[in-house]
PDB file of N, CA, C and O in Angstrom:
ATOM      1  N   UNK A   1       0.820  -1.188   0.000  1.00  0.00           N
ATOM      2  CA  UNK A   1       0.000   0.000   0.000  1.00  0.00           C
ATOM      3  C   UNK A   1       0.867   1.256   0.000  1.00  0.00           C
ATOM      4  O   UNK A   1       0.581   2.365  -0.452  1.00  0.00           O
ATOM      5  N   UNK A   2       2.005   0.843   0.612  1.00  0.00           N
ATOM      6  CA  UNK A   2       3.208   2.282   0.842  1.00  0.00           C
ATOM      7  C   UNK A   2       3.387   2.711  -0.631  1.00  0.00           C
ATOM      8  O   UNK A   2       3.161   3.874  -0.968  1.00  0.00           O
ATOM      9  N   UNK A   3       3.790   1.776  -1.497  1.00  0.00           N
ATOM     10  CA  UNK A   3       4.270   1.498  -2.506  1.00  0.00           C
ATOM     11  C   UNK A   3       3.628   2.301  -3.576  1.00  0.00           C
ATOM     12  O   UNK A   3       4.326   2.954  -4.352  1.00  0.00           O
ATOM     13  N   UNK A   4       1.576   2.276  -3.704  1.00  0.00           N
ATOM     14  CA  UNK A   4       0.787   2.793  -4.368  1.00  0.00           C
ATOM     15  C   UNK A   4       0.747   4.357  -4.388  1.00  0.00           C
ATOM     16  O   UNK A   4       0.395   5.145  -5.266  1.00  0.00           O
ATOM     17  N   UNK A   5       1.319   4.573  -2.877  1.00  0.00           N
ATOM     18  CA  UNK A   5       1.252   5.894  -2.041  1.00  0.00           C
ATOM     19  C   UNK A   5       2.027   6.963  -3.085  1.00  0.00           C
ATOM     20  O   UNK A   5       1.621   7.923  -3.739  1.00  0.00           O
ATOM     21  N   UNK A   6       3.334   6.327  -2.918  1.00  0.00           N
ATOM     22  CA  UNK A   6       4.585   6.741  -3.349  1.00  0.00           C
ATOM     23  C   UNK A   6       4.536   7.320  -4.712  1.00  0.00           C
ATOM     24  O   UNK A   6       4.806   8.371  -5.293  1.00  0.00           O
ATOM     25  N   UNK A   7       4.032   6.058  -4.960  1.00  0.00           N
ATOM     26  CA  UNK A   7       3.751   5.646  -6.541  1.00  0.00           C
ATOM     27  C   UNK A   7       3.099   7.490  -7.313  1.00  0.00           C
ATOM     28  O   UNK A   7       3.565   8.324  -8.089  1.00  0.00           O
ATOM     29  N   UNK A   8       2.131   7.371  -6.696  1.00  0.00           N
ATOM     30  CA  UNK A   8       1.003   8.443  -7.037  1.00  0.00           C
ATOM     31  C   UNK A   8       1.364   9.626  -6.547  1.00  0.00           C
ATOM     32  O   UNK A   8       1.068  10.516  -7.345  1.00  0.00           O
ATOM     33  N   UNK A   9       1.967  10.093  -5.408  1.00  0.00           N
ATOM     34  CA  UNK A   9       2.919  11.153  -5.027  1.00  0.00           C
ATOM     35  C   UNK A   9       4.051  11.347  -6.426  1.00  0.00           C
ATOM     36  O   UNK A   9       4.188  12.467  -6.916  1.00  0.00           O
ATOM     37  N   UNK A  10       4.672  10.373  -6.878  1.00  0.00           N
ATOM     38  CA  UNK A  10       5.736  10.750  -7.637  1.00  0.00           C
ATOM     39  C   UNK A  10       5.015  10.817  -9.251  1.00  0.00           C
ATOM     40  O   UNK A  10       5.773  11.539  -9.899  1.00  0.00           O
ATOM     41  N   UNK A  11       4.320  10.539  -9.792  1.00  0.00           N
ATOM     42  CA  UNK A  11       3.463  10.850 -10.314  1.00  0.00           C
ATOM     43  C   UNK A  11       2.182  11.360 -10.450  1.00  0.00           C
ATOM     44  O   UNK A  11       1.338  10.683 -11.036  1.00  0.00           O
ATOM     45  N   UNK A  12       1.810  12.844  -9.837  1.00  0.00           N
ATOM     46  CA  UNK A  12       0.700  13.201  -9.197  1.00  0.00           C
ATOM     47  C   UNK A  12       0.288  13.330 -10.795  1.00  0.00           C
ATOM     48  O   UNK A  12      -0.625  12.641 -11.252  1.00  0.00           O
ATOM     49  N   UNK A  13       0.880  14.075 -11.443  1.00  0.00           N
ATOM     50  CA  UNK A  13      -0.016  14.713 -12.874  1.00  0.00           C
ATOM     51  C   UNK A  13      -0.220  13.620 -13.684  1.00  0.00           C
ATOM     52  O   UNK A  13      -0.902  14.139 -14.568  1.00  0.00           O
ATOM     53  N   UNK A  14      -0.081  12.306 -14.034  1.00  0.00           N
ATOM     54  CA  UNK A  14      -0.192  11.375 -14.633  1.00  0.00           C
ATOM     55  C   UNK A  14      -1.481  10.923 -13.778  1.00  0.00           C
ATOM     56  O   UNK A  14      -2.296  10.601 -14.643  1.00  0.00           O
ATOM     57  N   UNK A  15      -1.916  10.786 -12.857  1.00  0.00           N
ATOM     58  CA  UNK A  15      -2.584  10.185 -11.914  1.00  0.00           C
ATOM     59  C   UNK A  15      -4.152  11.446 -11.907  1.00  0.00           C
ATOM     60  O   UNK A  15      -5.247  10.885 -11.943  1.00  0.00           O
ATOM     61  N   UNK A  16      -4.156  13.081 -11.862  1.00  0.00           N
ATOM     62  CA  UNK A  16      -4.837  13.651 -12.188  1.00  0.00           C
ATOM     63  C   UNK A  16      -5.440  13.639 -13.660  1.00  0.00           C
ATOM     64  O   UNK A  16      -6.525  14.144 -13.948  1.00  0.00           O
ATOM     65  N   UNK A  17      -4.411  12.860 -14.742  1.00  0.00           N
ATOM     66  CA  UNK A  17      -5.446  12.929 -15.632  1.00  0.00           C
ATOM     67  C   UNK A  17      -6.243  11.521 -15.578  1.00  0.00           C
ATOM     68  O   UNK A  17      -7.415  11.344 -15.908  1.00  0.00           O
ATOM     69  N   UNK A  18      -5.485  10.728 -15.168  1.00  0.00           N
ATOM     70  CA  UNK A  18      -6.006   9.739 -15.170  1.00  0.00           C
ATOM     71  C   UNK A  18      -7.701   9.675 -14.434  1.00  0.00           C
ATOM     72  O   UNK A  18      -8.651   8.997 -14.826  1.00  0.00           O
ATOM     73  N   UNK A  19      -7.638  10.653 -13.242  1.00  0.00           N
ATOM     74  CA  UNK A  19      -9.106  11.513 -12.608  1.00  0.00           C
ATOM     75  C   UNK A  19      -9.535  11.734 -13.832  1.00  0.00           C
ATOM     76  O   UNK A  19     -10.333  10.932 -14.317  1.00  0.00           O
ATOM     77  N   UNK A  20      -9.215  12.560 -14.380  1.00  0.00           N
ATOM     78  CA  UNK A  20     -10.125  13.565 -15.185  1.00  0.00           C
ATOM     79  C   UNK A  20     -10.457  12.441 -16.364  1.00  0.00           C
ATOM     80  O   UNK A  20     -11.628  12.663 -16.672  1.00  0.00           O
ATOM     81  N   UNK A  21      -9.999  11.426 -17.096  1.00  0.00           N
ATOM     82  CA  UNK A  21     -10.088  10.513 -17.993  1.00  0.00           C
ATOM     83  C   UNK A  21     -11.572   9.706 -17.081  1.00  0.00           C
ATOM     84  O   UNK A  21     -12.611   9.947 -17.695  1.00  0.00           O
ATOM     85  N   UNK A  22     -11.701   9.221 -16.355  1.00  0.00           N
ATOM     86  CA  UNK A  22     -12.420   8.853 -15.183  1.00  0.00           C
ATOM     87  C   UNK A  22     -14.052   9.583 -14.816  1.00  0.00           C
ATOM     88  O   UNK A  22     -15.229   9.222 -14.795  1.00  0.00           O
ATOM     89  N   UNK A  23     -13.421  10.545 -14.617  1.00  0.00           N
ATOM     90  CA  UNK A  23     -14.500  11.368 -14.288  1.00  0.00           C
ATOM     91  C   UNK A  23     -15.383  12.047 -15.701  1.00  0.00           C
ATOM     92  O   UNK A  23     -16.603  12.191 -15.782  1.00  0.00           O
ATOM     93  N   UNK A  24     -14.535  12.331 -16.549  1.00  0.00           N
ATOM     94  CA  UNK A  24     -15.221  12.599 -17.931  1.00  0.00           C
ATOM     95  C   UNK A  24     -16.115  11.380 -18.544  1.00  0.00           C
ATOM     96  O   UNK A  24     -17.167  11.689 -19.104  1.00  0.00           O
ATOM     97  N   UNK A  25     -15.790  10.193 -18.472  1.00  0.00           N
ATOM     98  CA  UNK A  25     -16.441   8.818 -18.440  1.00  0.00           C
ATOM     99  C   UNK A  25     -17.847   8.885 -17.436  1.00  0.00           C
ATOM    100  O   UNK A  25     -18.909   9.266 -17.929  1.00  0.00           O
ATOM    101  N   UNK A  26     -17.764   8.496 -16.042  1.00  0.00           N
ATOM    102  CA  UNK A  26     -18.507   9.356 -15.085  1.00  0.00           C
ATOM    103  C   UNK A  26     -20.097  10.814 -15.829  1.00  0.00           C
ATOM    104  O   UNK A  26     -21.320  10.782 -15.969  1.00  0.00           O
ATOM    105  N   UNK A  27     -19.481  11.367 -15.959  1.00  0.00           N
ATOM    106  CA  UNK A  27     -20.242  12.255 -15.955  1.00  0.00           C
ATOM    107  C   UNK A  27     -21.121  12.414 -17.436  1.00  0.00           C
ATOM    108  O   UNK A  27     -22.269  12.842 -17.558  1.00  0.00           O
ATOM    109  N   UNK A  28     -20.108  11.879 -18.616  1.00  0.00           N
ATOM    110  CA  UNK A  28     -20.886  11.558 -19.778  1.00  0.00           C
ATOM    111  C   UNK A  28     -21.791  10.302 -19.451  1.00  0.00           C
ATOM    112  O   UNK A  28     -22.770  10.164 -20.184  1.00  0.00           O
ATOM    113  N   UNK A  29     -21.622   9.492 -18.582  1.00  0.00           N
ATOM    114  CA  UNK A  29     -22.353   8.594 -18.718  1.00  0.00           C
ATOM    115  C   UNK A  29     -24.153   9.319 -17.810  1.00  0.00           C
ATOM    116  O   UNK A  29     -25.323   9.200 -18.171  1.00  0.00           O
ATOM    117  N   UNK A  30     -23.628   9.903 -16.789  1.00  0.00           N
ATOM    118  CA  UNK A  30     -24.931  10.793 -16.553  1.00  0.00           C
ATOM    119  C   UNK A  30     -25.503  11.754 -17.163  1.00  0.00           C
ATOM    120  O   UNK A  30     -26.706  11.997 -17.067  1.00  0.00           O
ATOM    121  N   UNK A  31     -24.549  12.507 -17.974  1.00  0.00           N
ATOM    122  CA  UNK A  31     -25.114  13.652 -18.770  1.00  0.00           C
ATOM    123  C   UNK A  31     -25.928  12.803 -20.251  1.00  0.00           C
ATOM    124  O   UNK A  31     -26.939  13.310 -20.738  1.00  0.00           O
ATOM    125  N   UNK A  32     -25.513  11.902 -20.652  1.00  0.00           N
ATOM    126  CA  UNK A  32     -26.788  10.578 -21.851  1.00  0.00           C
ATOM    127  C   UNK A  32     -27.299   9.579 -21.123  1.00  0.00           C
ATOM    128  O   UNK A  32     -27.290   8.462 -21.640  1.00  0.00           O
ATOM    129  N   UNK A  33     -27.676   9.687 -20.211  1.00  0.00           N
ATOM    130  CA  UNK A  33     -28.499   8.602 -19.526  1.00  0.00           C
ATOM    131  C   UNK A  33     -30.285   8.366 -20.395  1.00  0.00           C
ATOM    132  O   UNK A  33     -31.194   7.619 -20.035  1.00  0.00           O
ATOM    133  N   UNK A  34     -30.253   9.079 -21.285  1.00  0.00           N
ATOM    134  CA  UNK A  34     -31.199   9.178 -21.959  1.00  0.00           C
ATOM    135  C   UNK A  34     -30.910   8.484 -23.148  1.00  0.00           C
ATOM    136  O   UNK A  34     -31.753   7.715 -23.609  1.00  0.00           O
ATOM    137  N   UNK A  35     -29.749   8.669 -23.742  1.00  0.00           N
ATOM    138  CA  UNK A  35     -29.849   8.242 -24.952  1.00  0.00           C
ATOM    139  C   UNK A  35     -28.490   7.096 -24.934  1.00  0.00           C
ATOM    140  O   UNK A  35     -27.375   7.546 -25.194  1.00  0.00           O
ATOM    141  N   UNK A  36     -28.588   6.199 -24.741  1.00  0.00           N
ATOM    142  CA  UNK A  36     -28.463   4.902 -24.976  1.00  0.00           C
ATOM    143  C   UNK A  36     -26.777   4.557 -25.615  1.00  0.00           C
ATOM    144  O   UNK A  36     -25.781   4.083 -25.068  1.00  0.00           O
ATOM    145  N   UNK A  37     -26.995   4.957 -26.753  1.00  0.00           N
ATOM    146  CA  UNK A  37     -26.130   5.251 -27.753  1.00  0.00           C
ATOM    147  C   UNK A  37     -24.597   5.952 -27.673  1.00  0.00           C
ATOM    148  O   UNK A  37     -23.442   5.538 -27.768  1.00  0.00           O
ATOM    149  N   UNK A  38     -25.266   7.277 -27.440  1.00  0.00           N
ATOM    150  CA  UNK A  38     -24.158   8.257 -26.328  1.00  0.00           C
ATOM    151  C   UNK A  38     -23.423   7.745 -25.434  1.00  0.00           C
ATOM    152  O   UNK A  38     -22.230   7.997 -25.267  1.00  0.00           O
ATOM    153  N   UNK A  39     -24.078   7.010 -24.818  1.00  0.00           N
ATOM    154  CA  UNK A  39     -23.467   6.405 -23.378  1.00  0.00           C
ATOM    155  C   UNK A  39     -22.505   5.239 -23.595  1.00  0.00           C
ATOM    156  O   UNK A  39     -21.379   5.098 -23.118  1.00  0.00           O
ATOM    157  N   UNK A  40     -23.084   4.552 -24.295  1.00  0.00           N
ATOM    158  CA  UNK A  40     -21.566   3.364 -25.419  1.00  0.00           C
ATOM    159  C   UNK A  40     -20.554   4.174 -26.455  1.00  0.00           C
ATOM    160  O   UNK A  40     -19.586   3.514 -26.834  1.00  0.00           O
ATOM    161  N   UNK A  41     -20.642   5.216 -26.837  1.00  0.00           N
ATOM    162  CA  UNK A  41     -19.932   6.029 -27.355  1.00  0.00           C
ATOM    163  C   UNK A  41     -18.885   6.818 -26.109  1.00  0.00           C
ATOM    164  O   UNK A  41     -17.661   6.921 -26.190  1.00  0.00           O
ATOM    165  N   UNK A  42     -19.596   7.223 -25.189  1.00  0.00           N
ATOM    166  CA  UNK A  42     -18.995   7.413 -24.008  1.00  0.00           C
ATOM    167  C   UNK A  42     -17.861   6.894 -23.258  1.00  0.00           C
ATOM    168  O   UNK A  42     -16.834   7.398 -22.802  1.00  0.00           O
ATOM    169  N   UNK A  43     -18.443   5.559 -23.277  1.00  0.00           N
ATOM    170  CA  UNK A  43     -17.223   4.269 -22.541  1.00  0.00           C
ATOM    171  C   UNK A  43     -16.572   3.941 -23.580  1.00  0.00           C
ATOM    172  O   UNK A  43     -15.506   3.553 -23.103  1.00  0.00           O
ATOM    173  N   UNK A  44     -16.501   3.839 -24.676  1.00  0.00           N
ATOM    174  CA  UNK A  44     -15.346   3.700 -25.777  1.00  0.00           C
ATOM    175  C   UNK A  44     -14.569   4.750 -25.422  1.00  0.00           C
ATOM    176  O   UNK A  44     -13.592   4.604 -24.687  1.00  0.00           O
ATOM    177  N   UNK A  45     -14.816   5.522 -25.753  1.00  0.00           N
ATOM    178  CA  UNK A  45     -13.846   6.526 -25.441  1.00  0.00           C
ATOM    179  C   UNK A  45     -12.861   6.794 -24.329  1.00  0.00           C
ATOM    180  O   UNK A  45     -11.645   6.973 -24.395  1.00  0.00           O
ATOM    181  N   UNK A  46     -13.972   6.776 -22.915  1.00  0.00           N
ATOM    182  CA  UNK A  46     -13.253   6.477 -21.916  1.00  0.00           C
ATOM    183  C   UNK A  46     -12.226   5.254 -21.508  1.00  0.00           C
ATOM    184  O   UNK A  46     -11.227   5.316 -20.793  1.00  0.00           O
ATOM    185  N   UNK A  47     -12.754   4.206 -22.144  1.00  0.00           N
ATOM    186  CA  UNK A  47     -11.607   3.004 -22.079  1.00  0.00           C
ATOM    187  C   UNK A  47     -10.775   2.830 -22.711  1.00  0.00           C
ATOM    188  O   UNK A  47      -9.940   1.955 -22.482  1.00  0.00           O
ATOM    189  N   UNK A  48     -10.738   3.823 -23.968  1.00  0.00           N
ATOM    190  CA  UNK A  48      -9.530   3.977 -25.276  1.00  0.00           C
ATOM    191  C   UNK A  48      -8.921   5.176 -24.627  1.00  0.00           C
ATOM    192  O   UNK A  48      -7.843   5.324 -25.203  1.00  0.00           O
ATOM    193  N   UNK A  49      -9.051   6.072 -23.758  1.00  0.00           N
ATOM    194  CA  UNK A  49      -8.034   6.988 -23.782  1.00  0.00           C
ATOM    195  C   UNK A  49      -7.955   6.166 -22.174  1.00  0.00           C
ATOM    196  O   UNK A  49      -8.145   7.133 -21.436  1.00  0.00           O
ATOM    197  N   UNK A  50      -7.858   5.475 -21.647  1.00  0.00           N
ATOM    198  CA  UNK A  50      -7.585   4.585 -20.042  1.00  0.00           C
ATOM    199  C   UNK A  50      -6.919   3.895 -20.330  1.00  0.00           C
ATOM    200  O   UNK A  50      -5.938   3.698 -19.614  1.00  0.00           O
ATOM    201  N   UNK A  51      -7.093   3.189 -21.488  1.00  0.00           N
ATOM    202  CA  UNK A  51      -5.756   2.842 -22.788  1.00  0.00           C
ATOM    203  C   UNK A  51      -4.591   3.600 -22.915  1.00  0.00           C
ATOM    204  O   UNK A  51      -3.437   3.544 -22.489  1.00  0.00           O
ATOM    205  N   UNK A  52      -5.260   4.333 -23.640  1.00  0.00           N
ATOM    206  CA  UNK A  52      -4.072   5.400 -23.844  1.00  0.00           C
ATOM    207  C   UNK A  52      -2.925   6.267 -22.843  1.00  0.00           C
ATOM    208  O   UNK A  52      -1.826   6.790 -23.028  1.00  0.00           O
ATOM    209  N   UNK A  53      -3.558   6.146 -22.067  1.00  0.00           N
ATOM    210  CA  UNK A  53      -2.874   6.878 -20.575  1.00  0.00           C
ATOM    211  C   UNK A  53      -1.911   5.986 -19.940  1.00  0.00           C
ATOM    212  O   UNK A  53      -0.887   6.315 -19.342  1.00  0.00           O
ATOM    213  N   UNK A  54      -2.438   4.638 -20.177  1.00  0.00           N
ATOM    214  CA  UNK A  54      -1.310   3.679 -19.267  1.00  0.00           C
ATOM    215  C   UNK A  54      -0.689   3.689 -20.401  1.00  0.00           C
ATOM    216  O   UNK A  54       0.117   4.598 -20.199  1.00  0.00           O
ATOM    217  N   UNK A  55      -0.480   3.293 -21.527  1.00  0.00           N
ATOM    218  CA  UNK A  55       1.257   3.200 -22.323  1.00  0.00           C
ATOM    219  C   UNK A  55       1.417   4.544 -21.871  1.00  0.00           C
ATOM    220  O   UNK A  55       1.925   4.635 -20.754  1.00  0.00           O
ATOM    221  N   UNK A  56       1.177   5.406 -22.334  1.00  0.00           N
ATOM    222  CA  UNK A  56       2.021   6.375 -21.828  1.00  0.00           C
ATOM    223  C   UNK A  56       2.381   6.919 -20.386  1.00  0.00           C
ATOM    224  O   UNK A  56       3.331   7.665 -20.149  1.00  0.00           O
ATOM    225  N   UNK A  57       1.714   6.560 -19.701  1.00  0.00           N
ATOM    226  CA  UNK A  57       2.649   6.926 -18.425  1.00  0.00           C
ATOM    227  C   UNK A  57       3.497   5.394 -17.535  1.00  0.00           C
ATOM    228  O   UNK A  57       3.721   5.321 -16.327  1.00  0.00           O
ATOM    229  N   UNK A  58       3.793   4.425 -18.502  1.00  0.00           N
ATOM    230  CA  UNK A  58       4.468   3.395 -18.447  1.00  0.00           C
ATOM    231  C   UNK A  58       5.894   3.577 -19.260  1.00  0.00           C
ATOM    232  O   UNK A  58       7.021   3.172 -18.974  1.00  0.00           O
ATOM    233  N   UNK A  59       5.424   4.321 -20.353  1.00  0.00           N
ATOM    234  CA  UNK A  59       6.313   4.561 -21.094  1.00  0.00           C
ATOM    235  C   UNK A  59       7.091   5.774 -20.435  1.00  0.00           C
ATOM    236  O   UNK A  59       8.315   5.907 -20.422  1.00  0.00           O
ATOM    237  N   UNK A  60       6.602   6.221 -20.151  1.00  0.00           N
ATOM    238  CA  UNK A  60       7.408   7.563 -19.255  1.00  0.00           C
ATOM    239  C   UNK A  60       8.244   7.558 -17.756  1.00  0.00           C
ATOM    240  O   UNK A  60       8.995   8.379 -17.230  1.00  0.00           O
ATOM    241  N   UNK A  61       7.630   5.952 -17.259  1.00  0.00           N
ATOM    242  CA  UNK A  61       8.169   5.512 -16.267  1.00  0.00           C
ATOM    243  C   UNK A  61       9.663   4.254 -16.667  1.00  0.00           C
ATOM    244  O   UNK A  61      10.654   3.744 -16.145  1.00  0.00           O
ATOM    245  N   UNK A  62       8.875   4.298 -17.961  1.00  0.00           N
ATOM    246  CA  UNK A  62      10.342   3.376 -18.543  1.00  0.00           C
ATOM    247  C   UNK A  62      10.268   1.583 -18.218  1.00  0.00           C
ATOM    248  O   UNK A  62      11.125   0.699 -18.224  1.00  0.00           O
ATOM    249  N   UNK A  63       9.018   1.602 -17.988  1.00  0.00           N
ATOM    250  CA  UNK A  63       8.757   0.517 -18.163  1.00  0.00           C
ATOM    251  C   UNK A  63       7.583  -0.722 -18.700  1.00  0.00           C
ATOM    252  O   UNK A  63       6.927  -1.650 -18.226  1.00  0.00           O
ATOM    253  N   UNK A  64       7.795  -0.120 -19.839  1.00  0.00           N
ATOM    254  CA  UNK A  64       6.544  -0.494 -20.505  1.00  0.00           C
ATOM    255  C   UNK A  64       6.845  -1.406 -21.508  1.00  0.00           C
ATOM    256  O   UNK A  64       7.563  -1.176 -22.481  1.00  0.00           O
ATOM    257  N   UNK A  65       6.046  -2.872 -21.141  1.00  0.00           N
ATOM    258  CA  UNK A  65       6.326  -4.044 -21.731  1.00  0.00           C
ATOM    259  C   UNK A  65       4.560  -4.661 -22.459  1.00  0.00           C
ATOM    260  O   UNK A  65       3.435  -4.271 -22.149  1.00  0.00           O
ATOM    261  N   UNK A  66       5.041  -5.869 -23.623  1.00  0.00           N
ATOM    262  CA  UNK A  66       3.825  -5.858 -24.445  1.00  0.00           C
ATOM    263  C   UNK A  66       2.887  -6.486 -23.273  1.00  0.00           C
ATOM    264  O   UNK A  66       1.761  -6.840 -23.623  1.00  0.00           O
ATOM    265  N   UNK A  67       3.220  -6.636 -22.051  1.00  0.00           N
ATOM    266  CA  UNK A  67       2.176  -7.680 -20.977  1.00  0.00           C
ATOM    267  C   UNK A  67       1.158  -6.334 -20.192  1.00  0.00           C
ATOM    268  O   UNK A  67       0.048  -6.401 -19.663  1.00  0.00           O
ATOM    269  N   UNK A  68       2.091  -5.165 -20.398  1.00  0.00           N
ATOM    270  CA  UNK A  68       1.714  -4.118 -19.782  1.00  0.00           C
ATOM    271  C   UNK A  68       0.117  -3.835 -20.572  1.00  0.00           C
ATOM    272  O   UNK A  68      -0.999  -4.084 -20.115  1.00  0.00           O
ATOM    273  N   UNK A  69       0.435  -3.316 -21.711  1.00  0.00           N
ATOM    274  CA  UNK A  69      -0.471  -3.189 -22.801  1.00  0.00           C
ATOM    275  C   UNK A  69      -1.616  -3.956 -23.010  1.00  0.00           C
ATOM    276  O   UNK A  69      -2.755  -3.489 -23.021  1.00  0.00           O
ATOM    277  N   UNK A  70      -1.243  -5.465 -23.224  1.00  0.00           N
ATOM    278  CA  UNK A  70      -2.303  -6.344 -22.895  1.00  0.00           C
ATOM    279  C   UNK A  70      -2.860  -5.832 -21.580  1.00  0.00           C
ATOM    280  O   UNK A  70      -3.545  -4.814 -21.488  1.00  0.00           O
ATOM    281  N   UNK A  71      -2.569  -6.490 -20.731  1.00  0.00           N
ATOM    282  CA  UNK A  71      -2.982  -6.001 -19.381  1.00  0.00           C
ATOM    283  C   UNK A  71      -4.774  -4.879 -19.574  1.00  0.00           C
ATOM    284  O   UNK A  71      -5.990  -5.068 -19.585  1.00  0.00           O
ATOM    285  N   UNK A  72      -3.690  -3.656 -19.697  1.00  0.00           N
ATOM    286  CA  UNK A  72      -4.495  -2.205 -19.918  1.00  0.00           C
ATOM    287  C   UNK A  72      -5.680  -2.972 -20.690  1.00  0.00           C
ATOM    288  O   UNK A  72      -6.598  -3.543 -20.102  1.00  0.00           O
ATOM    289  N   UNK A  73      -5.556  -2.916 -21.896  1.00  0.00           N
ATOM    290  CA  UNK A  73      -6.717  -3.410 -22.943  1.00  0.00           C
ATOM    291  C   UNK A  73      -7.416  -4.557 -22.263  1.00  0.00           C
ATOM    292  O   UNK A  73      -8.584  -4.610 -22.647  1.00  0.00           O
ATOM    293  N   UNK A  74      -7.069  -5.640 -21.252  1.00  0.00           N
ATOM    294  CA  UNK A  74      -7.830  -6.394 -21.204  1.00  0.00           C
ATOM    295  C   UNK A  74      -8.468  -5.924 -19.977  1.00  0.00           C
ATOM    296  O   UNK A  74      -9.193  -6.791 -19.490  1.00  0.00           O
ATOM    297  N   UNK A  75      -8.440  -5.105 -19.485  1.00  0.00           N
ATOM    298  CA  UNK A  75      -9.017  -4.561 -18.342  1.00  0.00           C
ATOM    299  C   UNK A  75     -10.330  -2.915 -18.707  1.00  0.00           C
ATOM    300  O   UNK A  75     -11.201  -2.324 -18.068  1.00  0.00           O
ATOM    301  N   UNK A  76      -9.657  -2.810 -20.190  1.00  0.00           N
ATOM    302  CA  UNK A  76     -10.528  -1.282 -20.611  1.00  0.00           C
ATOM    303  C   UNK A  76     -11.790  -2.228 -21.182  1.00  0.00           C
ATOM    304  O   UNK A  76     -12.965  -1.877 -21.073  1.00  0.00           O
ATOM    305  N   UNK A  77     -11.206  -3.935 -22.034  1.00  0.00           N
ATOM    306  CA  UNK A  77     -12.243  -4.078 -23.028  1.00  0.00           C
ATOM    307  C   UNK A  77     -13.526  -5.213 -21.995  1.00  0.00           C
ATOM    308  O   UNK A  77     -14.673  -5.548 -22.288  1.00  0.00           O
ATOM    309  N   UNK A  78     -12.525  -5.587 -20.542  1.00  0.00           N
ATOM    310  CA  UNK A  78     -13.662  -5.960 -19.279  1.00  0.00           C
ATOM    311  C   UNK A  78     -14.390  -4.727 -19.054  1.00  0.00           C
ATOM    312  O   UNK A  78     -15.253  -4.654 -19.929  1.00  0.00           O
ATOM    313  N   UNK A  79     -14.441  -3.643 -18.216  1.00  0.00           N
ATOM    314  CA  UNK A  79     -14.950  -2.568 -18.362  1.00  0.00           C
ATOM    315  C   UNK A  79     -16.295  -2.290 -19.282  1.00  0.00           C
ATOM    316  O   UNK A  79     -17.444  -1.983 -18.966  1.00  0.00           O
ATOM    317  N   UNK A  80     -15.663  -2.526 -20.543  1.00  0.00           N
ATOM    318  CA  UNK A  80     -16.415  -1.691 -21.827  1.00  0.00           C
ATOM    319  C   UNK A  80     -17.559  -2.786 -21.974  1.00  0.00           C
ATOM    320  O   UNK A  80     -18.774  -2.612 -22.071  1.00  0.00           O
ATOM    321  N   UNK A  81     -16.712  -4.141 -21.960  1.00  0.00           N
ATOM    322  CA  UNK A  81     -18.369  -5.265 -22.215  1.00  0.00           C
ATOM    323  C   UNK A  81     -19.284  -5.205 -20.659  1.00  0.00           C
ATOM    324  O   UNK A  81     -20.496  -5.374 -20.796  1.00  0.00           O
ATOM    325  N   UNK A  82     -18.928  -5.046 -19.651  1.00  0.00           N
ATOM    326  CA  UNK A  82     -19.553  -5.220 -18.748  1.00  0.00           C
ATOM    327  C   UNK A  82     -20.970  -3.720 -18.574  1.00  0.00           C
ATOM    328  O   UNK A  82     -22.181  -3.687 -18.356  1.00  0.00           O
ATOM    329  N   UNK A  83     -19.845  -2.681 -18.836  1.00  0.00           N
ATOM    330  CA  UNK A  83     -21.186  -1.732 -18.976  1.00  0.00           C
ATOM    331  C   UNK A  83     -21.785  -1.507 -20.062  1.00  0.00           C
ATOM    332  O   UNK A  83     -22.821  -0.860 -19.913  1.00  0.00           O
ATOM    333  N   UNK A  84     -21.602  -1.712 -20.813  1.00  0.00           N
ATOM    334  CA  UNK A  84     -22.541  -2.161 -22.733  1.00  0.00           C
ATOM    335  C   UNK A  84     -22.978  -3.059 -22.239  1.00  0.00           C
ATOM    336  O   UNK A  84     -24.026  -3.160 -22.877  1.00  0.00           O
ATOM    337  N   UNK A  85     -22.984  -3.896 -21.498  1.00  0.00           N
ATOM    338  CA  UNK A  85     -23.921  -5.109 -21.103  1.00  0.00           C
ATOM    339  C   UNK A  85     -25.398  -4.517 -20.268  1.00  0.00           C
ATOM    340  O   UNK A  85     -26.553  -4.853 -20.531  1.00  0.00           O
ATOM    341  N   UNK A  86     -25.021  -3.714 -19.386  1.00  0.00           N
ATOM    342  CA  UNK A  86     -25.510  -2.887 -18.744  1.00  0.00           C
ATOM    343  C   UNK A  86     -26.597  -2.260 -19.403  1.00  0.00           C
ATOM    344  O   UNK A  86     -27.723  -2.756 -19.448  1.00  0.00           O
ATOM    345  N   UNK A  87     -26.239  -1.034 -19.983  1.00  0.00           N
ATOM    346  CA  UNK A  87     -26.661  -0.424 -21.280  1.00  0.00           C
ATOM    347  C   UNK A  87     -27.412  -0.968 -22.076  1.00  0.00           C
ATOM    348  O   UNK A  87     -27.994  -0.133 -22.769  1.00  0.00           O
ATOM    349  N   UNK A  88     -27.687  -2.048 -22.314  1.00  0.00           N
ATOM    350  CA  UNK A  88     -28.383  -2.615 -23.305  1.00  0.00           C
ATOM    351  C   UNK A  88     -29.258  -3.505 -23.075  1.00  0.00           C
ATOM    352  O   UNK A  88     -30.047  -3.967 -23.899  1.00  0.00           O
ATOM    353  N   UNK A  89     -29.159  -3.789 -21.927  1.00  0.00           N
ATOM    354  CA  UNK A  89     -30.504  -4.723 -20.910  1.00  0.00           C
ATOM    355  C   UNK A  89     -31.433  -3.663 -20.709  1.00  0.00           C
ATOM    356  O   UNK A  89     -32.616  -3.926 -20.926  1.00  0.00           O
ATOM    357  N   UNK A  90     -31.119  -2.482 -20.326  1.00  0.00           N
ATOM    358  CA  UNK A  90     -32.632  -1.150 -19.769  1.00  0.00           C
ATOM    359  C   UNK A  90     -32.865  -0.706 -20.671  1.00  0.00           C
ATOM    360  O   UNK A  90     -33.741   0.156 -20.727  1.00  0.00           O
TER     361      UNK A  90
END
């Protein structure tokens, strides 16, 4: 847990966008709660740039390997089917 601490202290601005990547997801998903569509357009996005954020701040940490990448993607494209799953039952 020290470790996560540290972690995020020494990378605060990588970690704020990573908020704001988060929270823009978040809040589009309340601001189209109406329209269906929007809201899967929404989480693509949000899980392609949640994507996008870990190579690059892996890459910036200098350690960014193809398990890393997988990883990311298999965790944006859990995410993305689970709430499109969501989405499409109501």
């Amino acid at each position: 847990m020290k470790q996560i601490f540290e972690d995020i202290k020494g990378h605060f601005s990588h970690y704020l966008a990573l908020f704001f990547i988060l929270a823009f997801g978040v809040g589009a998903l309340v601001f189209f709660q109406r329209t269906p569509q929007m809201q899967i357009v929404s989480i693509f996005l949000t899980t392609s740039f949640y994507v996008l954020w870990g190579v690059v701040h892996h890459y910036l940490k200098g350690d960014l390997h193809i398990r890393v990448i997988i990883e990311y993607i298999a965790i944006a494209l859990l995410g993305f089917l689970i709430l499109w799953s969501i989405i499409i039952r109501t």
